[in-house]
C-alpha positions, -999 to +999 in steps of 0.1 A: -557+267+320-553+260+283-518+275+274-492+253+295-485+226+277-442+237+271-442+247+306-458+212+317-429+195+296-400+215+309-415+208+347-421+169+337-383+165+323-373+182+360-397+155+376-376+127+356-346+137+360-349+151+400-355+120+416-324+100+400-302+130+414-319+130+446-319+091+445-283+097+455-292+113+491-295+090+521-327+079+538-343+104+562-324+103+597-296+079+577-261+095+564-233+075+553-207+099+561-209+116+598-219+149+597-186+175+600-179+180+635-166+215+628-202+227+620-218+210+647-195+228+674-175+195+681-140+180+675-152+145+665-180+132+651-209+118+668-207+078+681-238+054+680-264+065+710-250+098+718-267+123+733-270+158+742-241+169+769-256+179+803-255+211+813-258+226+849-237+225+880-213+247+887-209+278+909-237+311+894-229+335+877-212+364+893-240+394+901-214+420+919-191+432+895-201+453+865-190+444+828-186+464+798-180+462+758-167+486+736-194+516+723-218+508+751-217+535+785-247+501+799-227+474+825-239+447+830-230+418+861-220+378+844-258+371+863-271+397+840-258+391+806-270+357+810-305+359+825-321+336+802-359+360+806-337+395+805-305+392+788-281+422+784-291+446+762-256+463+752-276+489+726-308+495+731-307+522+702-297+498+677-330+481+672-366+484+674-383+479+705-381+440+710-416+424+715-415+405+750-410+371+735-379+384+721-371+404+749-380+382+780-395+351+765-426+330+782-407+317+821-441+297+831-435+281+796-398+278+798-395+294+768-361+318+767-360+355+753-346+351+714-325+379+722-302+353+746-293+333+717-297+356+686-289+387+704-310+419+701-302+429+666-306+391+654-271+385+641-267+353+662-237+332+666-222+300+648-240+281+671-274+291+667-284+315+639-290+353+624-324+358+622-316+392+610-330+403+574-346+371+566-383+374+554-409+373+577-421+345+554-391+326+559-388+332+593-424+316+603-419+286+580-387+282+602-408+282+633-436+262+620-409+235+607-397+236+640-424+233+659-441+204+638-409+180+639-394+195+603-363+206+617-332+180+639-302+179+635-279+153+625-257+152+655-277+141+683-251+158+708-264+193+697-285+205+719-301+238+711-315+221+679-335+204+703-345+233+724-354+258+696-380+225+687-395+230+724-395+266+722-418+267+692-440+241+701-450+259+730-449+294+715-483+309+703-489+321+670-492+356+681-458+351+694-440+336+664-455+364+648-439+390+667-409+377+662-407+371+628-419+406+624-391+421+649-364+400+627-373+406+594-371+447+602-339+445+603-311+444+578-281+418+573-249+437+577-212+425+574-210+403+606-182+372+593-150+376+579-139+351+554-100+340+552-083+319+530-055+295+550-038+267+551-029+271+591-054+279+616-050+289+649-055+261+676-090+258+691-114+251+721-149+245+722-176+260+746-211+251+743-206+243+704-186+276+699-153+273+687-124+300+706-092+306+694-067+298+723-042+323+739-010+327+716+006+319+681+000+284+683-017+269+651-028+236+631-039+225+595-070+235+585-074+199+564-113+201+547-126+224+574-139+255+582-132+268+616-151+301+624-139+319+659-147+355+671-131+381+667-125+388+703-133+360+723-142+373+759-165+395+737-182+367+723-182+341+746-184+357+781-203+393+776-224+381+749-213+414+727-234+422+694-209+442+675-178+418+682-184+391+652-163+363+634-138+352+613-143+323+591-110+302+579-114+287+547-092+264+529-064+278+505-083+281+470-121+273+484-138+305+474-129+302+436-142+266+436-173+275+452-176+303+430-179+280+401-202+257+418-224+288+431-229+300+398-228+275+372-240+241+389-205+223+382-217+211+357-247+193+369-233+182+403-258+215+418-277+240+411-270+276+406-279+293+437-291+324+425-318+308+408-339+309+442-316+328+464-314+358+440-282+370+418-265+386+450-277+359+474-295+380+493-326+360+495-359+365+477-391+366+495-397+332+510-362+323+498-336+326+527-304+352+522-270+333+523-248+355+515-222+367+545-239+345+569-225+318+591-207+295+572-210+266+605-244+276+605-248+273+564-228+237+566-253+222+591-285+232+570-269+212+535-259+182+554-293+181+575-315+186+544-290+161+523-294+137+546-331+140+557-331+153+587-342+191+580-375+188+561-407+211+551-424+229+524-393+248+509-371+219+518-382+201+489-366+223+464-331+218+479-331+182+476-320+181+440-293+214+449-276+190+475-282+154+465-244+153+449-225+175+473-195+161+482-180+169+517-156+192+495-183+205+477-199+219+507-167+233+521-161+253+489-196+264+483-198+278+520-168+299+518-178+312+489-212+325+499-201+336+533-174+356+514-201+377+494-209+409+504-242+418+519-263+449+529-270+467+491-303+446+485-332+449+494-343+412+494-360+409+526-383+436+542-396+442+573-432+436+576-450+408+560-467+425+535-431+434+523-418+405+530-439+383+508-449+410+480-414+425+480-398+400+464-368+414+435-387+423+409-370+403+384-386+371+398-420+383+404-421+395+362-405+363+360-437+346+377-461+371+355-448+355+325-453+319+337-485+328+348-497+334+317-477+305+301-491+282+325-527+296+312-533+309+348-548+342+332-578+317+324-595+312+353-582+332+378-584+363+353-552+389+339-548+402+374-553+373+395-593+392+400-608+358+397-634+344+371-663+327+378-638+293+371-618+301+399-610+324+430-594+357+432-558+357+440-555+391+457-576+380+486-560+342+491-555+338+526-528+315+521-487+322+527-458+316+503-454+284+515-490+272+516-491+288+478-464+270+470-478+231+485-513+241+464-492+244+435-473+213+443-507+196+448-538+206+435-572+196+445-594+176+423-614+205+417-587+224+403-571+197+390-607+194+367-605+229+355-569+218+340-548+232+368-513+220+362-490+207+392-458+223+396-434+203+415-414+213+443-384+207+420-396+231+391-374+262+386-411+279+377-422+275+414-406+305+434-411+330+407-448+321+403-454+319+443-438+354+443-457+370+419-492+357+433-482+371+468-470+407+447-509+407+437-521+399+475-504+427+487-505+451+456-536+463+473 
């Protein structure tokens, strides 16, 4: 690889001037600031040695008396809808058939059905997440990161962080597979509301899930965002996948984010759509943010700003959210959540499609720095191979594990005069997605 050497400068002036932004972010497992309590489904932040609340106790679940939710002729009993190994399924017709980990889970290995948590259609709640319409790229580095210690959360109190960790360390790969196909089939569809106030209405919190009390009474809504259902015996009690939320967002949040989003702030971020694509809809391996959970979105900047969500694809957020002010992220969140979603086609189903379906303005985008980077060298015009270096259409390896050979190199390849191309590098995502279009052009 012969032809690289402005593409090596551009990618060395990012290495220089990356690690003085991220510099500016906290130690791993150290913040200076607490993380918001609003995101974390608390109403103060955490103290020195908390922990996790316990749960248990109380009377079971009522099994006698049939519920119901609007659109559905099912009932289900209280016992039912919460049967952690065969929750509720309120529209069966909605979705594909759910694989059994989704479905049921693994009881002799504790592990609980996805659909509890992330219902059946995958659109989740503020206290988990929507798995729905990510890639099922994404969706197994999630699992993997969770599973080899890459995911915590910064408030030691939430516990389903620390359950999801359990879950995918005992889950097998044929199951992680099943899921991440099952999730990725699906679309993201409008699920949260985004309003602009200054008053909010008065809160509660159950199991991390904020619910609007009874009445008119209401509060400031200070540097917060406090998301709620819709309807909150919906939500809360019968575990309803149509019923979803309304975000409150501070009076004027969505126009600063908007300027933050898609200019950087002049050097404070990154433009999102960079990675994320122009509608924020994801791109390939790159996670769709737009009209998601905005309690969910909050905890991910503050955990990977402050070291405590790493991994692979981690790395290229660090210089995003190495300046982000709380503000910041309170602007920026409302913003995204605010865009509309469901006219992409981002993320697909299957994980051919996932990986090789990436827009197609960032896989010509990779072509071109494949051929800048002098890649057409030795692995040939077509990625075919040379008798300097593999084929490309036949590489065994994943987005991600593309994207840490890039960041690292052997020695061997290294020899051959493979550049690096840092984790930081704007050229990365495009050129992972256009090697994974050539592995699944055939």
């Amino acid at each position: 690889m012969r032809n690289w050497t402005w593409a090596l400068a551009i990618t060395l002036l990012i290495a220089l001037i990356a690690p003085a932004i991220i510099a500016q972010t906290q130690q791993p497992g150290k913040a200076a600031a607490p993380p918001p309590p609003w995101a974390y489904g608390f109403a103060t932040p955490p103290n020195p040695g908390d922990k996790p609340p316990q749960g248990g106790g109380g009377n079971p679940p009522d099994n006698v008396t049939q519920k119901h939710v609007d659109g559905s002729t099912l009932g289900f009993t209280q016992q039912q809808i919460a049967n952690g190994f065969s929750p509720a399924d309120w529209f069966p017709n909605d979705h594909p058939a759910m694989p059994d980990i989704v479905a049921h889970g693994r009881r002799e290995a504790m592990i609980i059905a996805c659909a509890l948590c992330h219902y059946p259609n995958g659109k989740g709640r503020p206290e988990n997440a929507g798995p729905a319409g990510q890639s099922y790229s994404y969706i197994m580095q999630t699992l993997d990161d969770f599973k080899n210690g890459n995911r915590k959360s910064a408030d030691p109190r939430k516990a389903n962080t620390n359950r999801m960790a359990g879950f995918a360390k005992a889950m097998t790969d044929d199951e992680m597979k099943a899921a991440a196909q099952y999730f990725s089939s699906m679309k993201w569809t409008p699920w949260v509301k985004v309003v602009e106030t200054d008053m909010v209405p008065k809160t509660k919190i159950n199991a991390g899930l904020y619910l609007a009390l009874e009445g008119n009474e209401k509060e400031p809504i200070g540097q917060r965002i406090i998301e709620v259902p819709v309807n909150s015996e919906a939500t809360d009690e019968l575990k309803d996948p149509h019923s979803g939320f309304i975000a409150y967002v501070p009076t004027g949040s969505i126009q600063k984010g908007e300027a933050l989003v898609t200019t950087g702030g002049n050097g404070r971020t990154i433009q999102c759509g960079a990675c994320h694509g122009a509608d924020l809809q994801g791109l390939g391996p790159v996670p769709g943010i737009a009209g998601r959970s905005p309690s969910y979105l909050a905890r991910q900047l503050y955990d990977m700003q402050n070291g405590f969500r790493t991994g692979v694809w981690t790395e290229l957020m660090k210089p995003v959210v190495a300046k982000l002010t709380p503000d910041d992220m309170v602007a920026i969140l409302a913003y995204v959540s605010s865009r509309p979603v469901g006219s992409s086609s981002g993320s697909s189903g299957s994980p051919s499609a996932a990986a090789g379906g990436a827009d197609p303005s960032l896989i010509a985008s990779g072509k071109s720095r494949f051929t800048t980077y002098g890649c057409i060298d030795c692995h040939g015009m077509n990625g075919e191979g040379t008798d300097q270096a593999p084929d490309l259409i036949g590489t065994r390896l994943d987005g991600p594990g593309i994207a840490k050979f890039l960041n690292k190199p052997s020695a061997d390849a290294k020899a051959k005069g493979m550049p690096d191309i840092p984790p930081t590098s704007p050229d990365l995502a495009p050129v992972v997605a256009y090697v994974l279009s050539l592995k699944h052009a055939q």
